[in-house]
C-alpha positions as CSV (number, residue, x, y, z in Angstrom):
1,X,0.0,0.0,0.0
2,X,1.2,3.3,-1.3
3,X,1.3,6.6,0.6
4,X,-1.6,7.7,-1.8
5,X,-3.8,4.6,-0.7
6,X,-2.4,5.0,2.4
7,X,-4.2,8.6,2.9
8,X,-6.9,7.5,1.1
9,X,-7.9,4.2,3.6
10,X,-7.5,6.8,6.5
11,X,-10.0,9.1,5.0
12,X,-12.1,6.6,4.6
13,X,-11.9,5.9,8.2
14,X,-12.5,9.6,9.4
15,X,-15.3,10.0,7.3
16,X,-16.8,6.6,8.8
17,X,-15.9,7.3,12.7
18,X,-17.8,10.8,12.2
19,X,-20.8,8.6,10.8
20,X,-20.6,6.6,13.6
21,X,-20.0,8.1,16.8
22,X,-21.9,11.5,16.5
23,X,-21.4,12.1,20.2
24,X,-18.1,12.9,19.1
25,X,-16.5,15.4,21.5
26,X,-13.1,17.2,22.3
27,X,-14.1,17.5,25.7
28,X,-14.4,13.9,26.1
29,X,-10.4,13.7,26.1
30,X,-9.9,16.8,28.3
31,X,-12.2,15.6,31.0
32,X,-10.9,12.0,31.1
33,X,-7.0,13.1,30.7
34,X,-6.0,16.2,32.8
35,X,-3.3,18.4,32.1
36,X,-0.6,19.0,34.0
37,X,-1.9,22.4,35.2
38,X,-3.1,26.2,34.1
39,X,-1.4,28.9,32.4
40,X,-2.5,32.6,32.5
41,X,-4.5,33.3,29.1
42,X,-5.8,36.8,29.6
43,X,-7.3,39.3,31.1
44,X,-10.9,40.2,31.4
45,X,-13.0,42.8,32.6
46,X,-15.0,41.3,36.0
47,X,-18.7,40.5,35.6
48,X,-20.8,39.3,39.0
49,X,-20.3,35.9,39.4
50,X,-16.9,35.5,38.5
51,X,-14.2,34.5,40.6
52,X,-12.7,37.3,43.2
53,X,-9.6,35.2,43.8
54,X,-8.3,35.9,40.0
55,X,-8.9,39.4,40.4
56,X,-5.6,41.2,39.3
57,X,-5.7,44.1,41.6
58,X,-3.0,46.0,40.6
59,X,-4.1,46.2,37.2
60,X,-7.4,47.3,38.0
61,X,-6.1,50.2,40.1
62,X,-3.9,51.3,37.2
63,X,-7.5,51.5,35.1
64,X,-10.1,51.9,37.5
65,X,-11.4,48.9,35.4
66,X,-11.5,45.6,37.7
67,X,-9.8,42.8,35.8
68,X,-10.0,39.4,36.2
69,X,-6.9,36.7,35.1
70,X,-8.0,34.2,32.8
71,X,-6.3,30.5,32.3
72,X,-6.1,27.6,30.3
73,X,-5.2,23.9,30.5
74,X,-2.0,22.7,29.9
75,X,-2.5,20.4,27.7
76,X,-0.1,18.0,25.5
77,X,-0.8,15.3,27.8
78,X,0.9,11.7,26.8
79,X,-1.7,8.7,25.8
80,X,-0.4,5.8,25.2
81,X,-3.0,3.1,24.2
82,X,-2.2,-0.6,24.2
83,X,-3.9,-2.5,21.8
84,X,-4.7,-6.4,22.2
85,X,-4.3,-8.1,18.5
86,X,-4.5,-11.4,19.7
87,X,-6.3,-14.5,18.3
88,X,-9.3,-14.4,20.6
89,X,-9.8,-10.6,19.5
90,X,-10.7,-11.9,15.8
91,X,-14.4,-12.7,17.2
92,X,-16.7,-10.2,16.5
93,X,-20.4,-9.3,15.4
94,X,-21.8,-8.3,11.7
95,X,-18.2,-8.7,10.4
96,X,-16.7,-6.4,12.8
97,X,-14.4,-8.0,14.7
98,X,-12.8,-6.8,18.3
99,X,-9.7,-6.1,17.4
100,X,-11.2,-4.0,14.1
101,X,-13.3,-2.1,16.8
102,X,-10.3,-1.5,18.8
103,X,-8.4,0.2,16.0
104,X,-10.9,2.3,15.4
105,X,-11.1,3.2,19.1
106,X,-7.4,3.9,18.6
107,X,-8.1,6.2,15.5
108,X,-10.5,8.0,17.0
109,X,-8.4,8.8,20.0
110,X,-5.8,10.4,17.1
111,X,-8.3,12.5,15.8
112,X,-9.5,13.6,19.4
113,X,-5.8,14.5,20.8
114,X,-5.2,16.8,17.2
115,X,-8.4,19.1,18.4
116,X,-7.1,18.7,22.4
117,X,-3.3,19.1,21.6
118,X,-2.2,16.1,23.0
119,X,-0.4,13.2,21.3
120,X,-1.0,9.1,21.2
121,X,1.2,6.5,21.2
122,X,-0.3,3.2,20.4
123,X,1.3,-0.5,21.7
124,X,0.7,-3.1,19.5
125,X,0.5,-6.0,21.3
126,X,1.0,-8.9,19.0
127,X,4.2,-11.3,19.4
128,X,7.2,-11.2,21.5
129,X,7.9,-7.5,21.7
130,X,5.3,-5.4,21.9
131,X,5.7,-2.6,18.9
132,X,5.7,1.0,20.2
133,X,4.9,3.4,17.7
134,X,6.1,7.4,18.2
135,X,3.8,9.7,19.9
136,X,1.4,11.6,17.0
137,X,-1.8,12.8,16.6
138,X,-4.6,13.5,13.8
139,X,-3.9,12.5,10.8
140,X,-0.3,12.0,10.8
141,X,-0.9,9.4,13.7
142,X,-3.5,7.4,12.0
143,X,-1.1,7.0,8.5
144,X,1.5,6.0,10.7
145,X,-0.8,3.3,12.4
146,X,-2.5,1.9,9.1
147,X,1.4,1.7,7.5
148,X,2.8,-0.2,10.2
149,X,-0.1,-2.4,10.2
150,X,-0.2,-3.1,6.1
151,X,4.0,-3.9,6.6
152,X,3.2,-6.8,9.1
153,X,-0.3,-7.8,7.1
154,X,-2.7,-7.2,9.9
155,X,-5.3,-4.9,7.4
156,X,-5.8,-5.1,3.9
157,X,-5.8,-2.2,1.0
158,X,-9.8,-1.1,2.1
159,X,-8.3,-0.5,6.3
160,X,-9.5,-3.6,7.4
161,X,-8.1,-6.8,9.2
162,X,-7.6,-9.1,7.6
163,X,-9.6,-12.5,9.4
164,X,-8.4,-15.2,6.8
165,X,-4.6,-14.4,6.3
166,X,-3.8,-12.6,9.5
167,X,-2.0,-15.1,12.2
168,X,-2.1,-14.2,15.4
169,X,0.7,-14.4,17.6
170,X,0.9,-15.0,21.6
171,X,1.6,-11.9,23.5
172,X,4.8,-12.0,26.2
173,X,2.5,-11.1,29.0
174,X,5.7,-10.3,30.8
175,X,7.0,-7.7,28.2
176,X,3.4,-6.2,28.2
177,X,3.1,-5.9,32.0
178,X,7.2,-4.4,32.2
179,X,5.4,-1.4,29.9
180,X,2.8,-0.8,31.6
181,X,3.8,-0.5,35.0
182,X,6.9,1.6,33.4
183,X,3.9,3.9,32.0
184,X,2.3,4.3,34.7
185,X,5.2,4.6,37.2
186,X,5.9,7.5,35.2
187,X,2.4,9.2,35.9
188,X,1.4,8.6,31.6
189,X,-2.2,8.1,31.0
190,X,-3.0,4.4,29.4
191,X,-5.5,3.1,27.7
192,X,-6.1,-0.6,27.5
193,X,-7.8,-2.4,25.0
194,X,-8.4,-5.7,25.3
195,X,-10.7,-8.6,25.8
196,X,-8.2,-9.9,28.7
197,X,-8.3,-13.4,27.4
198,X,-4.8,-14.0,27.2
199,X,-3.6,-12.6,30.6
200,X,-2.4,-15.3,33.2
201,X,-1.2,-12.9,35.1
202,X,-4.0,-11.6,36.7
203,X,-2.8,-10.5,40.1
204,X,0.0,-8.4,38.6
205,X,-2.8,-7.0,36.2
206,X,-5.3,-6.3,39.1
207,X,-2.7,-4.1,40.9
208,X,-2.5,-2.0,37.8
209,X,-6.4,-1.6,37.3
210,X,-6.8,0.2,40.7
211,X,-4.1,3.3,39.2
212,X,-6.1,6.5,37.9
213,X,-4.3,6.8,35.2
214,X,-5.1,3.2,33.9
215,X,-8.0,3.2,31.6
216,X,-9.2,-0.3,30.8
217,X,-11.5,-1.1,28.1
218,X,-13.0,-4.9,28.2
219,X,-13.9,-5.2,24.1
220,X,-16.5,-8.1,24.1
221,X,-18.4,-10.1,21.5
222,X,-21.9,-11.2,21.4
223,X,-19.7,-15.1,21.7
224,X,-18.1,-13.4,24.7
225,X,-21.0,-13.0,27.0
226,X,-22.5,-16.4,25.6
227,X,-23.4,-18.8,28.6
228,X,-21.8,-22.0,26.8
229,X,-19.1,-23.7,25.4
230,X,-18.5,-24.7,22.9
231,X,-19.6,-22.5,20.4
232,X,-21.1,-23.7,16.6
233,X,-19.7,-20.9,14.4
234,X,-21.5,-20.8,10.7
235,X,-20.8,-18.1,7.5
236,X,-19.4,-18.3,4.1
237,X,-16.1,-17.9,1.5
238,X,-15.9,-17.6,-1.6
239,X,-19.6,-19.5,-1.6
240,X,-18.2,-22.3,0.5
241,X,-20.5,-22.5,3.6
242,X,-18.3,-23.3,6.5
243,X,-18.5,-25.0,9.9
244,X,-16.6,-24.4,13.1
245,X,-16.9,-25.5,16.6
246,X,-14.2,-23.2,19.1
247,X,-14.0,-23.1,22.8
248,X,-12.7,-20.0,24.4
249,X,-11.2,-19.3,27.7
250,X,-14.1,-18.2,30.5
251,X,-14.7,-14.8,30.8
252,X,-11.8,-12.9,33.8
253,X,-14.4,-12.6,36.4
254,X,-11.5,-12.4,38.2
255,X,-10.7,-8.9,37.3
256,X,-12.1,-6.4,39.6
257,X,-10.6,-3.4,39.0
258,X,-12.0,-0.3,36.7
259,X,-13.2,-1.8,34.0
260,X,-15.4,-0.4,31.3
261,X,-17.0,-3.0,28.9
262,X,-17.5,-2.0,25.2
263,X,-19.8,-4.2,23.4
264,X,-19.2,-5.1,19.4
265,X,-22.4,-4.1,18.2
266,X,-23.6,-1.4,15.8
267,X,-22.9,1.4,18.0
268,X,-19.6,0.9,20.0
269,X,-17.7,4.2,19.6
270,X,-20.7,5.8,20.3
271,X,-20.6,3.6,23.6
272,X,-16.6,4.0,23.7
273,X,-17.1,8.2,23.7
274,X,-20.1,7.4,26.8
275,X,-17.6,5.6,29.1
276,X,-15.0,8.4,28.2
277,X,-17.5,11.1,29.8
């Protein structure tokens, strides 16, 4: 895939997350992801009801004009967002499977930090070492995305994954778990994406869930949340019916920490951009 299809697939997927997720907000990553503090913006002249603390008194005597001091958020907060492309995240509903909703989760996020000057940095988990890409946002971090993913053959020419040809590799829980509590050590914000399937460690996990400024997402399939194993799977290729019969590992009930469930259904950025709130 060329730069020029390249740009092409990730206006394609802009122009579809706006479709769908119309509760689309920029406030939704200031509110969730503060900034380290505020910086004096301007001043104003004082109206009832503001706030007599930020009154700049030695200004206002100079004008006989009372004047209030203004401020802003300091934004350019770092988000880095780990994202779970392992086998049980090919599952999905109408076509759409977890890991696709994830990426578009991820792309969305890009697009959000560009209007809240912040920057992303997404962690693909998938193999030994987890792949770290730079910290971007907008545009220039979703290209970035979609070309590392069309060099390893996760998504195809149309920004998709790939379900028949895309082999899924076992993720070095240990590597992961080194990152995160690095991240988070570190006071970063992370975002976790991931149907938490292939996590053994789930004490070491736990102890992370509890941290503020760990945001985990449960992605779940409609096979997910089904109450037995195993499951008959049915569909077509190439106008070959097909037949398969797959057991999954039970649901982490384990897990108690802050997590938010995002369903695989027709609306979940919408849902995603609700949790954010």
């Amino acid at each position: 895939m060329n730069l020029k299809e390249i740009d092409r697939v990730v206006g394609s997927i802009q122009s579809h997350l706006f479709r769908n997720s119309n509760s689309f907000s920029v406030g939704m990553l200031k509110s969730h992801f503060k900034g380290a503090g505020l910086q004096f913006k301007e001043h104003q002249i004082y109206n009832p009801g503001d706030d007599v603390r930020f009154i700049d008194w030695k200004l206002s005597a100079k004008t006989n004009t009372t004047f209030v001091k203004t401020f802003e958020e300091e934004r350019n907060v770092e988000i880095y967002v780990f994202l779970d492309l392992s086998e049980s995240m090919l599952y999905g509903f109408k076509g759409v499977s977890k890991a696709q909703a994830a990426l578009e989760i991820c792309c969305l996020l890009y697009l959000l930090a560009d209007k809240s000057k912040d920057r992303i940095s997404v962690i693909l988990m998938n193999g030994e070492t987890p792949l770290i890409m730079p910290l971007l946002s907008g545009h220039d971090g979703i290209t970035n995305l979609i070309s590392q993913l069309e060099r390893r053959s996760i998504i195809n020419t149309e920004g998709k994954i790939e379900l028949a040809k895309y082999k899924a590799k076992e993720i070095n829980e240990v590597k992961v778990l080194g990152h995160l509590k690095n991240l988070i050590a570190r006071g970063k914000e992370v975002v976790f994406l991931s149907d938490l399937k292939n996590f053994e460690r789930q004490d070491e996990l736990q102890k992370l869930l509890v941290r503020k400024n760990m945001h985990c997402f449960s992605i779940l399939s409609p096979i997910d949340e089904a109450s037995t194993q195993p499951f008959s799977l049915f569909g077509k290729s190439k106008g070959r019916k097909l037949f398969s019969r797959i057991f999954l590992r039970d649901d982490p009930k384990e897990f108690k920490g802050r997590i938010k469930k995002i369903k695989v259904d027709d609306r979940y950025l919408e849902r995603f951009v609700r949790e954010m709130l």
